[in-house]
C-alpha positions as CSV (number, residue, x, y, z in Angstrom):
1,X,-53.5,-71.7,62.1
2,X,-54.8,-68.5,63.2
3,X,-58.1,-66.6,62.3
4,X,-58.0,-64.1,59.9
5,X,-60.6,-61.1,59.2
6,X,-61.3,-59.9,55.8
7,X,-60.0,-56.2,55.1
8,X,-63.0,-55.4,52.8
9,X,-66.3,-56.0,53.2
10,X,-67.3,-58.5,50.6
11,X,-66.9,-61.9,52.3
12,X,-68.1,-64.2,49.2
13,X,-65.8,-66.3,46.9
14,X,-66.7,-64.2,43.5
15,X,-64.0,-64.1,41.0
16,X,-63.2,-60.8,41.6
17,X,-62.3,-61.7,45.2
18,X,-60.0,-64.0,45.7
19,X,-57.4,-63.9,48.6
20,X,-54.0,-65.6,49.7
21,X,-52.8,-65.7,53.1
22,X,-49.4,-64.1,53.5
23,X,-46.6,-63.8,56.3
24,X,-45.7,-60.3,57.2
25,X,-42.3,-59.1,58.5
26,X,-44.5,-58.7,62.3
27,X,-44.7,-62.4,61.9
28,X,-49.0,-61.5,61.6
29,X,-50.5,-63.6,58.5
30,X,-52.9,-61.3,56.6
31,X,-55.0,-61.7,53.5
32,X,-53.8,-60.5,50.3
33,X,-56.0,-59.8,47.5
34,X,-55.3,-61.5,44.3
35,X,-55.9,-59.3,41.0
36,X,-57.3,-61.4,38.0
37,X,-55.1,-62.4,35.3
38,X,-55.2,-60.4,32.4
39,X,-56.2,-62.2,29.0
40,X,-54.1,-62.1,25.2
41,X,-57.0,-60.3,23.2
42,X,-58.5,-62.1,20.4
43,X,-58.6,-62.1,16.4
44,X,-61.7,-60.0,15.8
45,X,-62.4,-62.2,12.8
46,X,-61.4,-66.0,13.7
47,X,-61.0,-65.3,17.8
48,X,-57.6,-66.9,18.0
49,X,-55.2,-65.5,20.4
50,X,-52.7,-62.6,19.5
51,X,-48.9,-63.4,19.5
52,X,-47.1,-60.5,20.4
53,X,-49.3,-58.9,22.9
54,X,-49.1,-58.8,26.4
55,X,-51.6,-60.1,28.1
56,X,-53.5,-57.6,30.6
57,X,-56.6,-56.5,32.2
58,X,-58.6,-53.7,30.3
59,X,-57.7,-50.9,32.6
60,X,-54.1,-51.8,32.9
61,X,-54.1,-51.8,29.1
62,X,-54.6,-48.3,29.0
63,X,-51.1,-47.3,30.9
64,X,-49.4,-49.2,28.8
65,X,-46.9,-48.7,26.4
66,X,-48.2,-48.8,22.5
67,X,-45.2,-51.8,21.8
68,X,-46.7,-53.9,24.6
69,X,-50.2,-53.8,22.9
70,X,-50.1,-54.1,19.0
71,X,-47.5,-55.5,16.4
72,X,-45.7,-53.8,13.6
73,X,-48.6,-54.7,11.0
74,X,-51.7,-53.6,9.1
75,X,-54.6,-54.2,12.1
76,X,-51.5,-55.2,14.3
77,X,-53.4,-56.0,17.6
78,X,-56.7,-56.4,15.7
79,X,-56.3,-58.8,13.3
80,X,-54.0,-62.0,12.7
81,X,-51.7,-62.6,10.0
82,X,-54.0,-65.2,7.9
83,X,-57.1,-62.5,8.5
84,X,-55.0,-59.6,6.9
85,X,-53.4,-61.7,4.2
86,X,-57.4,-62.5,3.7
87,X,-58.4,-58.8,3.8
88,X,-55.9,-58.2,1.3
89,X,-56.4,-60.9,-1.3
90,X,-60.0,-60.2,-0.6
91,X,-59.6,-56.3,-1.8
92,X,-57.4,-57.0,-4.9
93,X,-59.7,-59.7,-6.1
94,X,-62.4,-57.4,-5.8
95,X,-60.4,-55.0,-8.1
96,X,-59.6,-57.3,-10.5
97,X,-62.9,-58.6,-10.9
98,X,-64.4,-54.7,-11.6
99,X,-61.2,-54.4,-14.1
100,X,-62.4,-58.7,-15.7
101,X,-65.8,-56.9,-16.3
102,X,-64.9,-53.7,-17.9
103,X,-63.0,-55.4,-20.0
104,X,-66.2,-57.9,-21.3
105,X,-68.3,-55.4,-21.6
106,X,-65.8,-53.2,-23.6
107,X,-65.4,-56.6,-25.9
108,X,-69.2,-57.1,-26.1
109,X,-69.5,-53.4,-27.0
110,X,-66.9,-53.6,-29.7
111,X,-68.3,-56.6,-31.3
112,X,-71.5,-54.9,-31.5
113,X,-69.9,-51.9,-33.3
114,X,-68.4,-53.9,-35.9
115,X,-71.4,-56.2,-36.3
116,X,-73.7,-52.6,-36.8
117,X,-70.4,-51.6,-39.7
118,X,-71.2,-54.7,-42.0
């Protein structure tokens, strides 16, 4: 096997630069170097990977097309389903709680009223 020489100038094994030897038509073997692998983003609330995203680097996110990065969904490519679903029951519960407790105190004020009549 031949020598080969490094075409930049870092020469240590970091992550960010790993090289393959390749075969060009010349018949010369060169280095090539290797991009990282992107990564699925993550559930911003339980950190589980996305389904339906494309996995990709951060700047190769931004050329890319809107379909590749989110799914048809509220907080499609922020959230998963069970978070939404969560987020949802979460609000109405909320909202029917304020509408339980208007109602008691409506009741509590009307028994007053006709306590105050006799």
């Amino acid at each position: 096997m031949q020598r080969l020489t490094l075409r930049r100038r870092l020469s240590y094994n970091t992550s960010s630069n790993k090289r393959k030897k390749v075969k060009t038509p010349g018949g010369r073997v060169v280095y090539i170097y290797v991009k990282k692998r992107g990564t699925v983003p993550k559930c911003g609330d339980c950190k589980i990977s996305l389904p339906g995203i494309k996995p990709s680097r951060p700047m190769q996110r931004t050329r890319m097309s809107k379909r590749l990065k989110t799914v048809n969904r509220t907080y499609g490519g922020s959230r998963c389903h069970k978070c939404v679903r969560d987020r949802i029951m979460r609000a109405f519960m909320i909202d029917e709680q304020k509408v339980i407790l208007q109602l008691v105190k409506e009741h509590k004020r009307r028994e007053r009223l006709s306590q105050a009549a006799k």
